[in-house]
Each structure stands twice: as C-alpha cells, then as structure tokens.
C-alpha positions in Angstrom: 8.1 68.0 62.4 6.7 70.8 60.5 4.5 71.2 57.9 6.7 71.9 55.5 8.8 69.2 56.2 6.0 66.6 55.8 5.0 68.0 52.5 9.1 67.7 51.2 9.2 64.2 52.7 5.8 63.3 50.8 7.7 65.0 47.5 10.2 62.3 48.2 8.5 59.0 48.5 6.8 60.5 45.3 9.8 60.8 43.7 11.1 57.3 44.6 7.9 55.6 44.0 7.8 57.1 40.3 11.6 55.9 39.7 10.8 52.7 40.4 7.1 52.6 38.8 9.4 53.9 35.6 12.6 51.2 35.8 9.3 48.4 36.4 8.2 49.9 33.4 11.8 49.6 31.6 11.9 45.7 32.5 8.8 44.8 31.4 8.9 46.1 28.1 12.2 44.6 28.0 10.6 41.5 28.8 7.6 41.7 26.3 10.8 42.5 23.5 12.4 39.4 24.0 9.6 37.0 24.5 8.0 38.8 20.7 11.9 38.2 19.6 12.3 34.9 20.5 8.0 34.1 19.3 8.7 35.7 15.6 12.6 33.6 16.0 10.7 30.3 16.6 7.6 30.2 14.7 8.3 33.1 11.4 11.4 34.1 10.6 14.8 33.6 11.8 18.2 35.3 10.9 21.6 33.5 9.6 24.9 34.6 7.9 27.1 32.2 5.2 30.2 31.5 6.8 31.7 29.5 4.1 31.9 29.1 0.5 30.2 25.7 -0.4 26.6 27.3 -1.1 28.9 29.8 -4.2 27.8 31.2 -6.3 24.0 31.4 -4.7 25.7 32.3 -1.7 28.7 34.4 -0.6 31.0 34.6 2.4 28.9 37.6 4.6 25.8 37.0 3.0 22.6 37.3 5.9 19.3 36.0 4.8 16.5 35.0 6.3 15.1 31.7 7.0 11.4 30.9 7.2 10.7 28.4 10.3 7.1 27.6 9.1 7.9 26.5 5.7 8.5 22.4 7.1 6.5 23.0 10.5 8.3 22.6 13.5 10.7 19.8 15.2 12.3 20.5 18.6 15.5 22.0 16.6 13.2 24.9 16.1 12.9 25.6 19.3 15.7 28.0 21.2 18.2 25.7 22.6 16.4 22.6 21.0 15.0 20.8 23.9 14.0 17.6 23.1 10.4 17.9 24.5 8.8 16.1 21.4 9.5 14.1 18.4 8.8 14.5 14.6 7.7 17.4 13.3 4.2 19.1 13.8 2.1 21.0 11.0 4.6 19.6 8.5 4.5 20.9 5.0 6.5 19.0 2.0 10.6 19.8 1.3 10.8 20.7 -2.6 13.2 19.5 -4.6 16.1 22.5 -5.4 15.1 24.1 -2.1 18.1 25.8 0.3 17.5 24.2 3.6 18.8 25.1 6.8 19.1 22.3 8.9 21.0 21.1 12.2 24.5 19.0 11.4 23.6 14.9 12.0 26.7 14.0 13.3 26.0 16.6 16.1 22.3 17.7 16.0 23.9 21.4 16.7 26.1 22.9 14.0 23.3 24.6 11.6 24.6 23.7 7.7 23.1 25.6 4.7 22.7 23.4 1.4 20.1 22.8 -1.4 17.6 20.0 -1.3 18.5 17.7 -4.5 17.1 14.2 -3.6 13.5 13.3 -1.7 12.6 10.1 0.2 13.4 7.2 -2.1 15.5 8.9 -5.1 18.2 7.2 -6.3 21.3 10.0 -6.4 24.7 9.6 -8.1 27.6 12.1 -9.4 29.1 10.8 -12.3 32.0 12.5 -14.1 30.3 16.0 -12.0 26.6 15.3 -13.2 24.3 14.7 -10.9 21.8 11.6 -11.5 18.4 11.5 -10.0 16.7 8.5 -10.2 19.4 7.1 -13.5 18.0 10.3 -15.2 21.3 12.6 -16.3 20.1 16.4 -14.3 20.5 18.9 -17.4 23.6 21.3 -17.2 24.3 24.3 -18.9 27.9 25.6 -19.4 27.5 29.9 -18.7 29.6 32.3 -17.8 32.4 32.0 -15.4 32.0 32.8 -11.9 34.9 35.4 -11.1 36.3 35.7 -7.3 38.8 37.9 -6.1 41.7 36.5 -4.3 43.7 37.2 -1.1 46.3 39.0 -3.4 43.5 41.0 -5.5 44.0 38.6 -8.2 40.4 37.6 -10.3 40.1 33.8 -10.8 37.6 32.5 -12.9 35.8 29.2 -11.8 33.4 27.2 -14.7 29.8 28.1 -13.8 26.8 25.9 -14.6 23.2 26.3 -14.7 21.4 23.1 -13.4 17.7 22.5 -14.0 16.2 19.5 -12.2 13.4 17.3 -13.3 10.7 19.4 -11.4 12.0 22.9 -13.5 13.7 24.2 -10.6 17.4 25.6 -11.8 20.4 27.7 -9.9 24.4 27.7 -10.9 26.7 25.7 -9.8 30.5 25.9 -9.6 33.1 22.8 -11.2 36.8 24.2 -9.5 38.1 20.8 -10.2 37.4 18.4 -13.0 38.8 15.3 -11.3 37.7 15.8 -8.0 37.2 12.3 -5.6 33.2 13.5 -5.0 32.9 14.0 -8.9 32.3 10.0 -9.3 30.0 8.9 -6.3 27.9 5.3 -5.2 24.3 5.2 -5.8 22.8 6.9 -2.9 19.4 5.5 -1.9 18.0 8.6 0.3 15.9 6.3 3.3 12.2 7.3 4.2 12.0 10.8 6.0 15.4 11.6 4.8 16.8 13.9 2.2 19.9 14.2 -0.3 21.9 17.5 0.5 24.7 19.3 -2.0 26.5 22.3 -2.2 26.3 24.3 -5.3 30.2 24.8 -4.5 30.3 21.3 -6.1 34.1 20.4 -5.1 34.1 22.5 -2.0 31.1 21.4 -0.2 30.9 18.5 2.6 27.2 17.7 1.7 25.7 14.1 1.6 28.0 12.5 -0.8 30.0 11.8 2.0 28.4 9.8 5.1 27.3 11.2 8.5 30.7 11.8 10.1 33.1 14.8 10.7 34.0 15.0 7.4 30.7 15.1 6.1 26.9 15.1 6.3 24.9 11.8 5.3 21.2 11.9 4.7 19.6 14.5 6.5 16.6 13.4 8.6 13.2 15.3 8.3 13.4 16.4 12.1 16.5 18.0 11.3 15.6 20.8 8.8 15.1 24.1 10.3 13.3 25.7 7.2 13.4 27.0 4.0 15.8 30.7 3.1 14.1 32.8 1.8 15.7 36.1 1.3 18.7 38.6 1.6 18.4 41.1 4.0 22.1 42.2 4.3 25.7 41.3 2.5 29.3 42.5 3.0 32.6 41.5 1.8 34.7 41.5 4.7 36.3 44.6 3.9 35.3 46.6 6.6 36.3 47.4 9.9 33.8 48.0 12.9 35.7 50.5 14.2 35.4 52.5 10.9 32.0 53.5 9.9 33.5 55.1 6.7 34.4 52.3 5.4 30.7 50.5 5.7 29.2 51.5 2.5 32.2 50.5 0.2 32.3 46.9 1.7 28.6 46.6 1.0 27.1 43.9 -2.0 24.3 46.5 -2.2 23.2 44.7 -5.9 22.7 41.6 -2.9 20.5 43.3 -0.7 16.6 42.0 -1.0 17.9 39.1 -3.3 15.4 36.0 -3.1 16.5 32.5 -2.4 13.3 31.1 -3.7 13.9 28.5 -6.0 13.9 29.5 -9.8 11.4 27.3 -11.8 12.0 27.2 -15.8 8.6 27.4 -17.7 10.0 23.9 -19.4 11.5 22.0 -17.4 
C-alpha cells in the first residue's frame, strides 16, 4: 500500500471516529435534557391543561397552567409513574383554605382532578339551598355579573355568577346553572384527619367531595394525594383551531388568559 493510500485511509477512521464522537455527543445531551425535564417536572413545576368545565369560571376548557410540586412537599404521586417507594409526604408545607389543588383521583390513585381546597382536617362542611357552610358558619356570597358561554350553535347563555369569600378572606366566583340541583342540599361532611374537602366552582357540574369516593365522585381527598398547588396560566385556546392550520392559531387564542395567576385572592376584610 502506498503512501497515499495510508494517509486517505487515516482521513477515514478520522472521519468515522468524529461521527460517532458527534451522535455520542447528540445522546448525551439528549440524556442530560430529559433527566433536567423530568428534575424541574418532579420537584418545581409541572404542566396541565383543563379538560372539563367544573373548575368555570376560574377555569376554562383549554386552559394550561402550571402547577407548583413544592408547594405541599412531596408524596410518591409526585414522582413520574408514582412508584410507591415511600409513604406520607416529605418537607410538607400546609394546604390553605380556597387553594386549587391538583391531586390524583381516590377511587383510583391515577386520574389527576383539579378543584379548590374548601374544608381542612376537622371542618364541618355542608351545602344548603347552594351555600356552602363551614364549620355551621353560612360562607358569604355575592350575586355579580353573569358568566356568559357560547354554545355549540353560537348561541350566548348566561349562567348566575357568584363571588364567594371564605372565613380566611380568600374569594373566587362561582357558577349556580341550576337552583334545585340534588348536590345543592348535602349531609354534614366531617373532613377525617389528613384529609381535605374538595369543590368545583362549576357548583352543579362538578363531581367534587360532596359525593363519596366512587366513580361518580371524589370523597375526602387524603394528604398523600395532592400533587400541588396551580399557580399560573401559561397558555389558553378555545378549541377553535386546527393543527393543521397555523392561520387559524392566533384567533382561537384567550390571549387576555395568558400569565393569569391562580393564586388565591385574599379580601383586605374578610
């Protein structure tokens, strides 16, 4: 062999050896992506859309907000997959009252539900004639303006809107569609130690904890449950909009959405 024929074999082993030093390269930052993906998913922050109405008007169908995972510490269920490699919850912080909670289904520790936090370990909770008691104390509600949704048809309906204050200041609206609905007139609920009282503020559209642990309905939600706390907006869209059509992106945006917090609202007097 020649020379030259040396030096153009060299070239190639070169060549080859720098493809593969490069696609090495490729993987492990691929690698390093995920694992800082899944690290920010577990312990920070972690992404959800609405896929149903019971959290209206606070939030809509196509809503995506964020979720803080530290705000309760961490169970198992905050894990990826939720292996059940411990119990309880480490570095956990207090649920407040009129939080929205994400939190895995009882009935089958999987299915994530979104609701707001109404009753702590020990309250007393009852609905009576739509007004939510806490503790035998009547939760103030404010008759506002009227929610307005558009229909399948393009129609507007208008649905009586509330503002809600409970005892610790916190308020948000809620929605009465019905006035003689069957979860308008409820039992004294007595929420167990390291359990909590969940609603809806879609008050006669929402399978929440008026309605015991079954497929039908959620029950107390246990402490190890809860995921963590939303916190913000990041994205909304009404539906309207095709994937396939770019154009028709910005028009099916709720830009006025966008960057919304979920933070609960405290009133100055409660």
């Amino acid at each position: 062999m020649s020379n030259s024929d040396d030096v153009e074999s060299g070239q190639m082993v070169s060549k080859k050896e720098d493809q593969r030093d490069g696609l090495g390269e490729i993987i492990r930052t691929v690698i390093y992506a995920v694992i800082i993906a899944l690290g920010i998913r577990t312990i920070a922050f972690e992404p959800f859309n609405i896929p149903s109405k019971s959290m209206e008007p606070t939030l809509l169908v196509g809503d995506y907000l964020f979720v803080s995972k530290y705000a309760y510490g961490y169970s198992h269920y905050s894990l990826p997959l939720s292996p059940p490699i411990f119990k309880g919850r480490i570095f956990a912080s207090p649920v407040k009252r009129g939080d929205v909670a994400v939190f895995k289904w009882p009935y089958d520790n999987r299915t994530d539900y979104i609701k707001r936090i109404v009753g702590l370990p020990g309250d007393r909770i009852q609905v009576r004639h739509g007004i939510l008691y806490i503790n035998g104390e009547e939760v103030k509600r404010t008759r506002v303006k009227d929610f307005v949704e558009k229909l399948g048809d393009g129609e507007l309906h208008h649905v009586k809107q509330y503002r809600e204050t409970l005892p610790n200041g916190v308020s948000y609206m809620v929605l009465d569609r019905q006035p003689d609905n069957p979860l308008d007139d409820t039992q004294v609920y007595v929420v167990p130690p390291g359990h909590y009282f969940a609603m809806g503020d879609n008050r006669d559209n929402s399978a929440d904890s008026r309605i015991p642990t079954s497929p039908a309905g959620v029950g107390f939600v246990p402490a190890e449950n809860l995921i963590g706390r939303a916190e913000v907006l990041f994205f909304s869209t009404d539906g309207s909009a095709k994937l396939w059509e770019p154009w028709t992106w910005p028009g099916a945006t709720r830009w006025s959405r966008i960057f919304t917090s979920l933070r609960p609202h405290v009133d100055k007097k409660p």
